[in-house]
Structures are given as C-alpha cells and as structure tokens.
C-alpha positions as CSV (number, residue, x, y, z in Angstrom):
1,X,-4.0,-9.9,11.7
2,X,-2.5,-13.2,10.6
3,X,0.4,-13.4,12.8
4,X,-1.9,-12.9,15.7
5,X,-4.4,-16.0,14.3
6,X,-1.0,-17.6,13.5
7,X,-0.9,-20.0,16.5
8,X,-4.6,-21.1,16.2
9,X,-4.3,-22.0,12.4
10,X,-6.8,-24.9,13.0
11,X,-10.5,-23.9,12.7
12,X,-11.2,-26.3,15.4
13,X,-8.3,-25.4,17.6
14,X,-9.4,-21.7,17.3
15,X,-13.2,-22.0,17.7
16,X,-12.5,-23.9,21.2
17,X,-9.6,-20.7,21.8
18,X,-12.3,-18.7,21.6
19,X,-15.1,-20.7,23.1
20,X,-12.9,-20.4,26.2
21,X,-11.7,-16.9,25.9
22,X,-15.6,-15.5,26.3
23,X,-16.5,-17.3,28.9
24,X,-13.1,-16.3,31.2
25,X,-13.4,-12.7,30.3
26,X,-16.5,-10.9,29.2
27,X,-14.5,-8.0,28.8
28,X,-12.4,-9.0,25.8
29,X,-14.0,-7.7,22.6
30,X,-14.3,-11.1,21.2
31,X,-16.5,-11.8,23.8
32,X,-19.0,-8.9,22.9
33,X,-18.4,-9.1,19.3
34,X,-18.9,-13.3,19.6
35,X,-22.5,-12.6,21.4
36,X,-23.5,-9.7,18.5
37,X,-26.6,-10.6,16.9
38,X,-25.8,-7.7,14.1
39,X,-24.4,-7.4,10.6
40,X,-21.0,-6.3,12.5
41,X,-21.2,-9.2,14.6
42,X,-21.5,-11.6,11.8
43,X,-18.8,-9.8,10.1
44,X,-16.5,-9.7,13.1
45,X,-16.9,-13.8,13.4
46,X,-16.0,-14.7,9.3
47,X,-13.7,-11.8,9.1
48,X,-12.0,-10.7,12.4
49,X,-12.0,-14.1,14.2
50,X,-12.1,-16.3,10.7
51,X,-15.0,-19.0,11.6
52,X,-18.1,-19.6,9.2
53,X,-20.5,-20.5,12.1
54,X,-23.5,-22.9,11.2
55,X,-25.5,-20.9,13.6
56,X,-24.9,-17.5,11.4
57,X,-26.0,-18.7,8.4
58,X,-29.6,-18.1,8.7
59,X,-29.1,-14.5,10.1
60,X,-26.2,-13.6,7.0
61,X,-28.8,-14.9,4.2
62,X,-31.4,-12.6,5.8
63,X,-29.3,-9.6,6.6
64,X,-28.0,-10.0,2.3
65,X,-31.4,-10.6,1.3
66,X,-32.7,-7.0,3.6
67,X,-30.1,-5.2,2.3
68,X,-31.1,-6.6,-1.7
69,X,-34.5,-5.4,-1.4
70,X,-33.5,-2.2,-1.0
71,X,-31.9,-2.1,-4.5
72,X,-33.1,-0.3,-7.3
73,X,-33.3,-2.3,-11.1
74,X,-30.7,0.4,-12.5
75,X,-28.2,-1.1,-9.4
76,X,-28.5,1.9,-6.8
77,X,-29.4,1.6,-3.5
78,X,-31.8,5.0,-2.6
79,X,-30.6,6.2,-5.9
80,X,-27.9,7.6,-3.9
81,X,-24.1,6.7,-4.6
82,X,-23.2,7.0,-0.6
83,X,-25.6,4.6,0.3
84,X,-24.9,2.6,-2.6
85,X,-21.3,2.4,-1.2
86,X,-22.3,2.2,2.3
87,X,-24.2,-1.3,0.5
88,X,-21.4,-2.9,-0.8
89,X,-19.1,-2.2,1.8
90,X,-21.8,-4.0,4.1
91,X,-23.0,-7.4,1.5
92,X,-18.7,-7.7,1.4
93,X,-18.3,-7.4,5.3
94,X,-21.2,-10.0,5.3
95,X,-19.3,-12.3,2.4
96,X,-21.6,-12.1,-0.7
97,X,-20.8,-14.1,-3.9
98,X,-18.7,-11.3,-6.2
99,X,-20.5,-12.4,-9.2
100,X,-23.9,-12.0,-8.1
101,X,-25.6,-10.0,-10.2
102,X,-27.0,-7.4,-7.6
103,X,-22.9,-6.8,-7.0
104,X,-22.3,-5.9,-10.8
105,X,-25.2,-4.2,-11.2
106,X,-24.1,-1.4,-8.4
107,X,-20.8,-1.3,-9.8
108,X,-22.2,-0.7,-13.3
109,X,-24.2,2.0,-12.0
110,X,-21.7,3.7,-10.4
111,X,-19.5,3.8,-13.0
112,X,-21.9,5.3,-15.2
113,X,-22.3,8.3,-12.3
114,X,-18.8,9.0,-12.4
115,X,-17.6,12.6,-14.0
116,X,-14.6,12.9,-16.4
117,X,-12.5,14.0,-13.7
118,X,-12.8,10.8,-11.9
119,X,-14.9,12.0,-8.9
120,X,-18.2,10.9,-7.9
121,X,-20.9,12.8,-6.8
122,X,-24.8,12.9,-6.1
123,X,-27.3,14.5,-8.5
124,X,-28.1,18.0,-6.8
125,X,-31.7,16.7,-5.7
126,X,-29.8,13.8,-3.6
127,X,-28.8,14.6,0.0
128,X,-25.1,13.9,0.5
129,X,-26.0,12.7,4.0
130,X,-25.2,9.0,5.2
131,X,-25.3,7.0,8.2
132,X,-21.5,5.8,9.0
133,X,-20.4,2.7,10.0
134,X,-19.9,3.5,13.4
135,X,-23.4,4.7,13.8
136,X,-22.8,8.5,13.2
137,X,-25.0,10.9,10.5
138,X,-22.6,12.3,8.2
139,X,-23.0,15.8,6.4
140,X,-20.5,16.1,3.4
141,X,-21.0,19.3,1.8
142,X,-21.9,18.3,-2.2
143,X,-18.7,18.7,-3.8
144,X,-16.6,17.1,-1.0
145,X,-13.8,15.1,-1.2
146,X,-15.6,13.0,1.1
147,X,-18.5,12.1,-1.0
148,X,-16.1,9.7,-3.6
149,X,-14.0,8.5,-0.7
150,X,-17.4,7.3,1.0
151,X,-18.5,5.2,-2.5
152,X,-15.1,4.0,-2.8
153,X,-14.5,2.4,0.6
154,X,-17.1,-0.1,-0.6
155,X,-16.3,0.0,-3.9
156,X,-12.6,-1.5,-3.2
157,X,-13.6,-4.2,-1.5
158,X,-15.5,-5.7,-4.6
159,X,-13.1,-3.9,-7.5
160,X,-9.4,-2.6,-7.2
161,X,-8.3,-3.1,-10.7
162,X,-10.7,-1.2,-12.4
163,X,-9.6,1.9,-14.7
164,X,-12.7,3.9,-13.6
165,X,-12.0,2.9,-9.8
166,X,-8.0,4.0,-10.6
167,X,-9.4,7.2,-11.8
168,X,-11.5,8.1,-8.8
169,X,-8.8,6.9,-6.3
170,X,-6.4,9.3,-8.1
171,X,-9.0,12.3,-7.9
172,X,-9.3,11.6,-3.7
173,X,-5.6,11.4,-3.2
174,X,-5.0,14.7,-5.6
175,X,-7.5,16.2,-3.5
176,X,-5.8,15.9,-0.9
177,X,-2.1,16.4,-1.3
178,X,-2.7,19.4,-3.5
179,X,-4.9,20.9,-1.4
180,X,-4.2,24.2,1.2
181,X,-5.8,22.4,4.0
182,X,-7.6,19.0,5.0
183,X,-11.5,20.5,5.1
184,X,-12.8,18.3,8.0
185,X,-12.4,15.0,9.7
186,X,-15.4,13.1,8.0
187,X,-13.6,13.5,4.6
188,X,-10.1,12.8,6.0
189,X,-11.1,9.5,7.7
190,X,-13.0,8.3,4.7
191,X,-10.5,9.3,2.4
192,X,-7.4,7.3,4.5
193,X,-9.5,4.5,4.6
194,X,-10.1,4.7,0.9
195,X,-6.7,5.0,0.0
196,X,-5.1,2.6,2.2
197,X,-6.9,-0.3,1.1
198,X,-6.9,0.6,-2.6
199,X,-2.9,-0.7,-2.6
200,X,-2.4,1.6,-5.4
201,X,1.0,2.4,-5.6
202,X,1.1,5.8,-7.5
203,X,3.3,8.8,-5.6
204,X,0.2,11.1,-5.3
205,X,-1.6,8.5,-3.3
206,X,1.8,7.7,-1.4
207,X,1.9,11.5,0.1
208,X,-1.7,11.9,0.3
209,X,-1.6,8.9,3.0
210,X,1.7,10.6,4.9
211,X,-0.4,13.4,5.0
212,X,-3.5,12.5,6.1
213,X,-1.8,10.2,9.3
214,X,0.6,13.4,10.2
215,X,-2.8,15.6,9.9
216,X,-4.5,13.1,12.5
217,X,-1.5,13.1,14.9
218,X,-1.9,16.8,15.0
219,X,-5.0,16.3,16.2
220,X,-4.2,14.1,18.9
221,X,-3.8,15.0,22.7
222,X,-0.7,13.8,24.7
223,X,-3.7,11.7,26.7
224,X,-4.2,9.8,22.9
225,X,-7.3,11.4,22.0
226,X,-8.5,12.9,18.8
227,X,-10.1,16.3,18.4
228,X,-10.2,16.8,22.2
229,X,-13.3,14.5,22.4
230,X,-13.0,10.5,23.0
231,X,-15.6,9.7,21.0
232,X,-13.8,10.7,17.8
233,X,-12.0,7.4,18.2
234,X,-14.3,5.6,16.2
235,X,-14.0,8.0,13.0
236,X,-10.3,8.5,13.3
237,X,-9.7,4.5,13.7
238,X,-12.1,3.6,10.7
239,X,-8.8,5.7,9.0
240,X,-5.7,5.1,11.0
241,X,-7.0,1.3,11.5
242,X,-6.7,0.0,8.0
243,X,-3.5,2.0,7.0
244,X,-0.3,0.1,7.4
245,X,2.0,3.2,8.0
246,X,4.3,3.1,11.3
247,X,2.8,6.3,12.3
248,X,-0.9,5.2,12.3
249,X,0.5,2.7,14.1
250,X,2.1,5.2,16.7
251,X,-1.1,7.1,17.2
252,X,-3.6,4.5,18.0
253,X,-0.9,2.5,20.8
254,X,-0.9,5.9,22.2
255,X,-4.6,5.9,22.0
256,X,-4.6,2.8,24.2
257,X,-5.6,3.8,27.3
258,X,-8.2,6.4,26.4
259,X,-10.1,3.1,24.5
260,X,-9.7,1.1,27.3
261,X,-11.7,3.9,29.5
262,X,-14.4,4.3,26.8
263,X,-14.9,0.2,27.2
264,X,-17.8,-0.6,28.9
265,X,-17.6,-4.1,31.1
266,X,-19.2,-6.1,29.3
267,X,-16.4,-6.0,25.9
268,X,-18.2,-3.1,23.9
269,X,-18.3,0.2,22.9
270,X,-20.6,2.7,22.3
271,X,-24.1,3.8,23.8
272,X,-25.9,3.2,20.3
273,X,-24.5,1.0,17.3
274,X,-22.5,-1.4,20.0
275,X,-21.6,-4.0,17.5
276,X,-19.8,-1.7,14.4
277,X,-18.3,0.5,17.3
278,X,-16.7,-2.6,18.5
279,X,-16.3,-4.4,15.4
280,X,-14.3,-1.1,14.2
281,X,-11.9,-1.2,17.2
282,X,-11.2,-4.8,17.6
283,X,-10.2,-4.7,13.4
284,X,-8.1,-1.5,13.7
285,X,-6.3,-3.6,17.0
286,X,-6.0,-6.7,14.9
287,X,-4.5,-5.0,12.0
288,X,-2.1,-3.2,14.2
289,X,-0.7,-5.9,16.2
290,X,-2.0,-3.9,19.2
291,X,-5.1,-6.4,20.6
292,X,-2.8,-8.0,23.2
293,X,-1.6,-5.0,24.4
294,X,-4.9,-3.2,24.9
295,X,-6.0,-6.8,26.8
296,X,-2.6,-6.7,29.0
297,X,-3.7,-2.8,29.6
298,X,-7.1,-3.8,30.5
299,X,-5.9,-6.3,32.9
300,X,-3.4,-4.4,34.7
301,X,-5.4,-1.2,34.9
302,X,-9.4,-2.1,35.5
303,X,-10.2,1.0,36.6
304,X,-10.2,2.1,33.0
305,X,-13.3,1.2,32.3
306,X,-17.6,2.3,31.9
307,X,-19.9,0.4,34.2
308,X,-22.7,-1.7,31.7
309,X,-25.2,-0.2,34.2
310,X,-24.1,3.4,32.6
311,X,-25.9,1.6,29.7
312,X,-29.3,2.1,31.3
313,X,-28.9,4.8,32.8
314,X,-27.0,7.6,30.3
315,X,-29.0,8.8,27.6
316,X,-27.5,7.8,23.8
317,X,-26.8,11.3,23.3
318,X,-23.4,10.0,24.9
319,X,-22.0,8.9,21.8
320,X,-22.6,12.2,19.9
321,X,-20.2,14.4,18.5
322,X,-20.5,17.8,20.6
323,X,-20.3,19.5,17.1
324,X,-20.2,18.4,13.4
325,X,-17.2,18.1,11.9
C-alpha cells in the first residue's frame, strides 16, 4: 500500500490526484468509495486513500458515538463477544482514540470471557451469529474455530502484544494446523485474517497460514473464482487480502477478471452493503500491489462489467450465498 501512495506523498498533492481521478473515471473504486456516505467509506478515505477530510468529521464522531451507545457498562457490546469484536474492528476502521475508555473497557471484558485454553466463546444462551463485514449473516456453530478468530480480528487492531491475545491467537492457529480438515469457509477466512495481521511469529501460526492460503487455492476455479460461486469473493478476500504470502498473492491476480465482471459501472460492488464490499476489495488490491492492474484490466476489457441499472432492477437476493457455508 505505501509504495503505491509513494508518489503522492503530499496530502495536498494526493487529495487533488484523487479529486481528478473520480471525476475522469467513475468506475475506479476510489471514485465509489470517495462518494460513500458509510462507516466503510469513511474508513476507505483515512485508511485506504490516507486523507482526514474536514467534511468527514461530523459523520465519524456520529458513526463512534452510534456504535458507543450500544455498549454495555461491563464493556460488551450485545453481551456478545462477536459483536463485541465486530465493534472494535469498526471504532479502529473509523480511527478512535486507543485510550478511550469504551476501548479498554471491551478489551477487559473480553479477556475476562476467555477460557484457559485460550479460546473465546459465547455463553450457551448467546447466538453465535453475526453480521460480517461484507454484509453477510454468519452461522458459526458454538465451539467453532471461527467464533475466536471473529473477536480477534478486532481485537488485533487495538492489542497485539497482549499475553491473553498471544494465547487465543495460538489456540486459532493450533486449530487449524492440527486439525483433519478445515470445517468451512466462514472459519477459514476469519481465521487467515486473524492470523495474518497478528504478526506473531511462532511456527504453528507460520503453517496454519500456508495452510489455510493452499486450502483456498484448492478452492479456486481456473476462471479465479472461489467455491464455484463469484460472490464468495468478498469472504475469501477479507482472508487472502490481508495476508502477505506470495500465494495469496497468486490467487487473487488470478481472481482479476472475475472482480472486474462482478463490478458494477459506477466503481462498486455488491447489491446490498456497497461501501464494505468495495472497501474490502479496493484494501485487498492495495495491499497486493494489484489496484493498477485490475484498473489497466478494466480499461482494456469493459465488457467485464454489471450495468448500475442491474441495481434497480435485480433483487438483493443477488449477493446471497446459494448455501451456507
């Protein structure tokens, strides 16, 4: 991501880069992203593009202050540890203060939730159900892997260093590498994000990651699709888009051309939840080194793209899985 922002090091110089690029073509995800009155949009503008906008301000202090409200005094959110996760990983997207006290008070709590083995999990009255960040429900079955790699992928971004946080990265990645089989692709995507940007160094996370990317590129078609169904993009990329292997690398410049036909015209993805669908692919892109090459692909092959006027006229149902996974 920074050698890509590495020519338009200036604020100034890149805010008028960009003030250009949307207006010459609509189709760039900037463009969408730049017009996003959403949480993801926000985020996309401080953290994908790197400008503190005066004119974001207002809807950032409201969007922290919503998501506040909805905690509990003990720290939880729902008195649920997904959603608590699903919290922090949103009030970091959106760049709140790491010493305010809402923050610590989360953390706290979940610490206090955590077993002795290092895993996290809901009390049995809590459903283990939570909306992802790409829009879709997800089911993890109670004891799931899934469930602590959820809570941590918003955990990390506030605390890395953590012994408690140490331990439950260790129980995810033993999970995984000493398992039989990987149980389903809601765990697995959760779980490589989870890992990747916990920068922990031990060998058990080390093969976990190897195999989660080789279990993913198993999955995917010689077209670049995942799980024989384009709209599994999204899931596999909030994975493959934050790891730094070569592979995940591999899989999502293959990938190219099946994103580029899931575009629609006007820079975004996705019938429902527009903004995080595009938010998720312009950062995995970025990360990648890939975003010129999609935009070069985009160029020299517009046919590979969705009308906006689909947007009117397909139902939502469009963006659903055709079976949970």
């Amino acid at each position: 991501m920074e050698t890509f922002w590495r020519q338009w090091a200036d604020p100034r110089e890149r805010l008028k880069w960009v003030q250009q690029l949307v207006t010459e073509n609509r189709r760039h995800p900037f463009a969408f992203l730049w017009r996003s009155e959403s949480w993801a949009g926000v985020a996309a503008r401080r953290n994908l593009i790197g400008l503190k906008l005066k004119r974001d301000e207002p809807l950032r202090l409201k969007l922290i202050k919503g998501i506040l409200s909805e905690q509990y005094p003990r720290g939880g959110f729902r008195s649920s540890i997904g959603w608590t996760g699903l919290r922090l990983f949103q009030l970091a997207e959106l760049g709140a203060p790491p010493d305010h006290p809402s923050i610590q008070r989360a953390l706290e709590w979940l610490r206090k939730r955590q077993d002795y083995d290092g895993s996290l999990l809901e009390m049995p009255r809590v459903p283990t159900a939570y909306p992802s960040i790409w829009g879709e429900e997800l089911r993890f079955p109670p004891m799931a892997v899934g469930v602590t790699a959820f809570v941590l992928c918003g955990v990390l971004r506030w605390d890395r260093e953590s012994s408690w946080v140490k331990r439950a990265v260790v129980w995810v990645a033993r999970q995984i590498a000493e398992s039989k089989t990987i149980c389903c692709r809601s765990c697995a995507v959760h779980a490589l994000h989870a890992l990747s940007i916990s920068h922990h160094e031990s060998l058990v996370v080390k093969v976990a990651v190897e195999r989660l990317v080789e279990w993913f590129a198993e999955h995917q078609a010689e077209q670049g699709e995942w799980f024989a169904f384009p709209e599994a993009s999204f899931a596999v990329l909030f994975g493959l888009g934050v790891c730094p292997m070569p592979e995940a690398r591999w899989q999502i410049a293959k990938a190219l051309p099946v994103l580029a036909g899931m575009q629609y015209s006007d820079g975004g993805w996705g019938r429902t939840y527009r903004a995080e669908k595009t938010w998720l692919v312009a950062k995995a892109l970025l990360f990648h080194e890939l975003l010129d090459a999609f935009v070069s692909l985009t160029e020299q092959c517009p046919w590979l793209v969705r009308p906006a006027e689909w947007l009117e006229r397909l139902p939502p149902s469009l963006d659903e899985p055709g079976a949970a996974v």
